[in-house]
N, C-alpha and C positions, 0 to 999 in steps of 0.2 A: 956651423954657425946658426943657420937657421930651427936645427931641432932644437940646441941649447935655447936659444927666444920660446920656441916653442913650449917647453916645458918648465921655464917662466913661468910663461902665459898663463897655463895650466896650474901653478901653484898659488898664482898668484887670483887665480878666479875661482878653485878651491879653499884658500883663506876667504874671499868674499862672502862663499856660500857660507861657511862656516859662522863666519859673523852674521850674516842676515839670520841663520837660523836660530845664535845667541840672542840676537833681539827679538827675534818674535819669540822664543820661549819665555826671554824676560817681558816683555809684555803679558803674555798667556799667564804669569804667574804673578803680576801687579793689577791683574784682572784677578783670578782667583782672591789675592789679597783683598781687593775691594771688596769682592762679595762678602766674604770671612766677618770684616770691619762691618758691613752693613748688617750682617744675622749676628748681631753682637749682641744686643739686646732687646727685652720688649716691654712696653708700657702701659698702662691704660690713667686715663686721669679720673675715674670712679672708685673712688677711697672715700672711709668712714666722713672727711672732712664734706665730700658733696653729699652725700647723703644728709647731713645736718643741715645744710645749706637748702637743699629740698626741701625736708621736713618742716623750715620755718619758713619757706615760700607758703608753702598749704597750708598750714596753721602757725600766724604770727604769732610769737612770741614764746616757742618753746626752742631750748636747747637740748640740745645730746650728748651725754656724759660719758665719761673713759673712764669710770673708777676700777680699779684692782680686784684681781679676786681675792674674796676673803675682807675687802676694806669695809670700813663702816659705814654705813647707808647717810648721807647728810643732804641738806635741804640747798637746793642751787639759788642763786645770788638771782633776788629780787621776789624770793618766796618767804613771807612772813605770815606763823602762823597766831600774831596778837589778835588779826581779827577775823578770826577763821580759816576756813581750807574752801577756794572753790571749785571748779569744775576747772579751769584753765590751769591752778597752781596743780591742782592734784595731777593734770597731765604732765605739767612742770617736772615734777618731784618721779614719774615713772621714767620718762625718758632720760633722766638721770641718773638714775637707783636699778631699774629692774633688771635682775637678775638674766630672765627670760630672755631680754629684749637683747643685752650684751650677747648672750650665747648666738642668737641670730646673727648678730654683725659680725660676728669670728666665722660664718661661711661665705664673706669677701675676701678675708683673707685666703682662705683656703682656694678660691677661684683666682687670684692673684699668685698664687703661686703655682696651679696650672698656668697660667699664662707665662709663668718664667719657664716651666717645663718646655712649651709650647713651642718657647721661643730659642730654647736649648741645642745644640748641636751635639751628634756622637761623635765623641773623640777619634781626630783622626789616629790610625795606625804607620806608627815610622819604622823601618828598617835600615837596619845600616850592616854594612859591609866592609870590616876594618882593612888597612891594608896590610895584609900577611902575605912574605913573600913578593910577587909580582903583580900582585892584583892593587888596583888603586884606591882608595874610600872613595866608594859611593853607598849610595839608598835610595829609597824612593818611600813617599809619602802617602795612602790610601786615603781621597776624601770621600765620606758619603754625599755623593752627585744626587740623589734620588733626593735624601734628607735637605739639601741645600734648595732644593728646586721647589720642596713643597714648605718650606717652612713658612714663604709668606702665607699661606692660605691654613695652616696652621693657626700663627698668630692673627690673623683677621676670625678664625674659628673664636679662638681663648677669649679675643676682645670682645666679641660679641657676649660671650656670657658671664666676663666680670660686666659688661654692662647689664644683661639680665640679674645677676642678682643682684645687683646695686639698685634698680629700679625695684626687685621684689621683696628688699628689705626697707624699703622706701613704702611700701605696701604695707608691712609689716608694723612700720613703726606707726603707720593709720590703723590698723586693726588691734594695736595699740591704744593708741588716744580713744577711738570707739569703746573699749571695754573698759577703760578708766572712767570714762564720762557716765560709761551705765552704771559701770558699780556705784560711781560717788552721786548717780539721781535714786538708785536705791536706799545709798544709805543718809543721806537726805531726807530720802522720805520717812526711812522706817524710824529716824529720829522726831520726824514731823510728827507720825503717827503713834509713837510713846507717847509724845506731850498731849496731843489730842486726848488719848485712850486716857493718862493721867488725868487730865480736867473733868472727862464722861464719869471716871469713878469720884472725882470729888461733887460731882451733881448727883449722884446718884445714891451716896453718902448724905447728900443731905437730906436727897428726898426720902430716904430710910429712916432718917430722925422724925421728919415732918411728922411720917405716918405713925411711927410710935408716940407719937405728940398727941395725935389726934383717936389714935384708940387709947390712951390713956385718957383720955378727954371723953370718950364714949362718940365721936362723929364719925368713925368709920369703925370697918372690922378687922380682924387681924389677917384675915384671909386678903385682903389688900395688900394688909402691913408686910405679909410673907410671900405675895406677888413682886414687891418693890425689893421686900430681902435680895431675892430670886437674879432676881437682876441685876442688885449692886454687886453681888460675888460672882457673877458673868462678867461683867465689867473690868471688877479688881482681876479676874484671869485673863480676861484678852489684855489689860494692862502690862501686865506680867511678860504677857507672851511679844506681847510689842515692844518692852525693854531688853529681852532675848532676843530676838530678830534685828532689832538695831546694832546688839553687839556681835551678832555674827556677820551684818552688812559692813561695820564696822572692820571685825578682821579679814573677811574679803577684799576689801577696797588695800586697805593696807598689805595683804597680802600681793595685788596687783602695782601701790606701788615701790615695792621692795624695801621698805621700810620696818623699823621694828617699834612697841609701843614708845620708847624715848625719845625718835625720830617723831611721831604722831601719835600725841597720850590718848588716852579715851577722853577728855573733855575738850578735845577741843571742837567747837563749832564747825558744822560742814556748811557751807554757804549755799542755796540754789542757784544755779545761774540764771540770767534773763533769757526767755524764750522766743521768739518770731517768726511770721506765719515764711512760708514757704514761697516757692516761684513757679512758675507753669514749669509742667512736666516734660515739655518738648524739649526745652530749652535747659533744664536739668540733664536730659539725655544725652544733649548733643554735647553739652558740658563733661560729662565725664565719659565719653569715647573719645574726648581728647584729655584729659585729664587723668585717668586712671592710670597709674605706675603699672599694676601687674596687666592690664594691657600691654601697655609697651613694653615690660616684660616678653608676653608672648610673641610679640612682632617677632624682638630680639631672637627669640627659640626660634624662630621658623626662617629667620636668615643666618642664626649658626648651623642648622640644622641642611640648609641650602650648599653651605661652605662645607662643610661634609661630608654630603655626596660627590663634590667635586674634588675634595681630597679623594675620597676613595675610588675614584676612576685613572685619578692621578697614578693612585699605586702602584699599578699595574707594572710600571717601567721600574724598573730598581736598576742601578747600575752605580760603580765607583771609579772616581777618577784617580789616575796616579799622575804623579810627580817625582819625575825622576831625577835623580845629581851625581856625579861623577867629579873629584877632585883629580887632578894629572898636574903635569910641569905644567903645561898649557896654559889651566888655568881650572875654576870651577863651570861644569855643563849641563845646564838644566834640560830638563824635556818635558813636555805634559802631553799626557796622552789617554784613551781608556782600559781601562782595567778588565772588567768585567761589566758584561750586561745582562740581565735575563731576559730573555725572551720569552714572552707569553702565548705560549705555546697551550698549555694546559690548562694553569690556573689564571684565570683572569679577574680573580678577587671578587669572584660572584656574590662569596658570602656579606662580605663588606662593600660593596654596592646595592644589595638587597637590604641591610639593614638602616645603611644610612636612609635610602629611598623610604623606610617604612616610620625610620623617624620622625622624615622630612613630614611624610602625612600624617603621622601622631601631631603634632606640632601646628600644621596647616587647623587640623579638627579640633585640638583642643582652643585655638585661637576663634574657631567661629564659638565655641560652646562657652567662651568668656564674654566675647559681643551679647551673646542673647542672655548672659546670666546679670550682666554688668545693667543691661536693658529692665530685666525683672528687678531687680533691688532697685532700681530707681526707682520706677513705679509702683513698689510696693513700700518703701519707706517715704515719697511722697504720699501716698493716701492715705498709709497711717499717721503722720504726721499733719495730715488737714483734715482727719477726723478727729486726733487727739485737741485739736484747736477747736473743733468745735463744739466737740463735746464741752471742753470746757470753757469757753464763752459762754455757752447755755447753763452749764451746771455756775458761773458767778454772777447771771441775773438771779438765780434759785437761792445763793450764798446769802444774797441782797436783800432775798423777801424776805426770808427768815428772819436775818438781820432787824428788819424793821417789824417783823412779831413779836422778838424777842424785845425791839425798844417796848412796841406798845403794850405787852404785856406787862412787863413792870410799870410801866404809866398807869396801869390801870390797879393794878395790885398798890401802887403809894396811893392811889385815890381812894381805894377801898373799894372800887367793884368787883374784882379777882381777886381770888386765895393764889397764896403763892405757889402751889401747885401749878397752875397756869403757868408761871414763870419758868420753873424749872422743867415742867414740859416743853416750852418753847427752846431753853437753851437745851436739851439735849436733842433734838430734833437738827437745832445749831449746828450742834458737835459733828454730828452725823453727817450732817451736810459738807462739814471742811474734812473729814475726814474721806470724804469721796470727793473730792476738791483736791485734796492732797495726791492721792491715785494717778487722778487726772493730769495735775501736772508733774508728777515722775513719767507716766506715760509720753507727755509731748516730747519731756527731755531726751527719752529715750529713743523716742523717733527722729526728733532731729541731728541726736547723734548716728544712726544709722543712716541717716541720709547727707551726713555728711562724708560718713566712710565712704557713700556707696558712690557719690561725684567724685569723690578724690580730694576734698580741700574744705578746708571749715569755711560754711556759708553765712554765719551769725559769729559778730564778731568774738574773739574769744577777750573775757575779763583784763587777763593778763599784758594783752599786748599792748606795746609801745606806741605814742602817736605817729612815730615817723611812717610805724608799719600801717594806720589806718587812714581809709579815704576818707571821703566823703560822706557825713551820716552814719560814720560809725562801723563803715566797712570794712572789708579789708583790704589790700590792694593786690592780692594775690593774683595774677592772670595763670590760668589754667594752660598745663603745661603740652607738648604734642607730645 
């Protein structure tokens, strides 16, 4: 009687273990599940859409276009070219149009989809064991253990550098607006400078007639007359060459911004935009070491670059888990357990901790040689930009004098005390003078577009933009980003 209890007992405390060890396997394997669910997938919120979003924080009032490849180049909504093209539209029309600039934003995508890689798991391997005979269906599952353990720091790697390039097409699309603003101050001017050079040959034209007026008249010689020749046919060629140089600034600019002549004929008027003096240089500085995209860019390198060395120390352990099952009358019997581990014995992934390491400090160094480079272009496109202002400040007190030669010499020529020689010496001396006027202010333009690239955000407000986007006196409300 008592062994029969006994062996109860026994059955019945082996059933128990039995079950307690069904439930912690099915625990162990609703944990596995959990993990599995959680490296399901990965995301980053730095898509074409934030970048747009940036790019009209630092210069209001432009948008960024998605057209097709192969589509036809057209003018984005609030650009109308009845009264010319300025300096903010023509940025308008690149960021919508260029070619260039599209091919850029397609390596987010490409880094967005490392980051699905990233975030990807190797297929587990399953095995099954049918039941032939006396044996019962089972299998067991192989999960990569190593792959599951490192994929956050993986995916933290990926995210960091869909956000590097997303910041450094955010750069791009500024070094962008930088080259449109210069091509359309070039060609601006070089249209300035036809009409100029135009006017100098119709003064010089005339004074050719004067002089053959007056050697037919016997008061001068013809050795004069053929000094003045001399000159009007210099004239009529730099005329010439200034109507060539307009239309090739012309199909530069267009060529920048992705447009073809039907998109932007040749007549139509380029606009200058308004120019303004600059701000202290410190404060410029300290403005774009927080403001600079490919700065932060570089951050971004040097803490993917961080996570990477830490993956590859990680590597070292490789190992895979199995999951085992056995169907019987019983019922179904899970088990989870280790499969295989390597032991690092040998290779300790020297070579992949030596290179991430050497990254890490490519990354650290090029991050300080952006600090000092970022430093220099400040300083160096504010001083040409507060030399271009003064130059020409002083060159339109000059504009001014002349101006009033030019009055008085015809006041004196309708009086009758000057011949009008006087006069039209006055007005080409004029010409001369706007015509180095003109220089000048292509030059400021040009500076203050480098010194807006080089802060990171347009400092004078742009034509185009919306009052909602501007402050106070015509600013912009742009706050400089970290």
């Amino acid at each position: 009687m008592l062994r029969t209890r006994t062996s109860a007992t026994a059955r019945v405390g082996r059933h128990a273990l039995a079950d307690t060890s069904r439930s912690t396997a099915r625990r162990r394997l609703a944990k596995a599940a959990q993990v599995l669910l959680l490296t399901g997938c990965a995301s980053s919120r730095f898509d074409r859409e934030w970048i747009a979003d940036d790019l009209a924080e630092r210069v209001p009032g432009v948008a960024v276009g998605a057209p097709e490849p192969g589509q036809e180049p057209a003018l984005p909504a609030g650009v109308s070219l009845t009264d010319g093209l300025d300096a903010g539209e023509a940025v308008s029309v690149a960021l919508w149009n260029s070619p260039g600039f599209q091919a850029d934003l397609a390596q987010l995508a490409v880094a967005r989809a490392d980051l699905a890689d990233a975030g990807a798991l190797p297929n587990p391997m399953l095995t099954m064991l049918f039941p032939l005979g006396p044996h019962q269906l089972s299998g067991y599952l192989l999960l990569p253990l190593a792959a599951l353990a490192q994929r956050p720091a993986r995916v933290r790697a990926a995210q960091r550098d869909v956000e590097r390039v997303a910041h450094s097409l955010v750069q791009t699309g500024l070094d962008l607006i930088r080259d449109v603003r210069l091509a359309h101050a070039d060609a601006a001017a070089a249209a300035e400078r036809a009409r100029a050079r135009a006017e100098l040959v119709g003064l010089w034209t005339e004074s050719e007639e004067l002089a053959q007026a007056r050697v037919d008249a016997g008061d001068t010689s013809r050795l004069e007359r053929d000094a003045i020749r001399a000159e009007a046919l210099l004239a009529a060629d730099l005329a010439a060459r200034a109507e060539h140089d307009a239309a090739l600034a012309r199909l530069r600019l267009r060529q920048l911004l992705g447009v073809t002549s039907a998109a932007l004929p040749d007549g139509t008027p380029l606009v200058a935009d308004s120019t303004a003096s600059t701000s202290d240089p410190e404060v410029l500085v300290r403005e774009a070491l927080a403001a600079r995209p490919d700065l932060r860019a570089a951050e971004l390198a040097v803490e993917a670059a961080g996570k990477r060395l830490g993956l590859e120390r990680a590597r070292i352990f490789q190992g895979l888990l199995r999951v085992d099952g056995q169907l019987d009358a019983q019922g179904f019997h899970p088990s989870l357990g280790f499969h295989q581990i390597e032991l690092p014995i040998f290779n300790w992934n020297q070579g992949g901790r030596a290179r991430a390491k050497a990254e890490l400090q490519r990354a650290l160094w090029r991050y300080a040689q952006l600090r000092q480079q970022i430093v220099a272009e400040v300083a160096t496109a504010e001083l040409q930009a507060r030399q271009a202002h003064e130059s020409l400040s002083r060159w339109d007190e000059q504009v001014q004098t002349l101006t009033r030669t030019v009055a008085a010499a015809t006041s004196s020529f309708r009086a009758g005390s000057d011949s009008y020689v006087v006069v039209l010496d006055a007005n080409r001396r004029l010409q001369d003078a706007r015509l180095r006027e003109v220089d000048l202010r292509a030059d400021l333009r040009r500076a203050l577009a480098q010194l807006d690239r080089s802060v990171g955000r347009r400092l004078t407000p742009s034509p185009t933009a919306s009052p909602a986007r501007r402050g106070a006196g015509g600013t912009t409300d742009a706050a400089p980003r970290p």
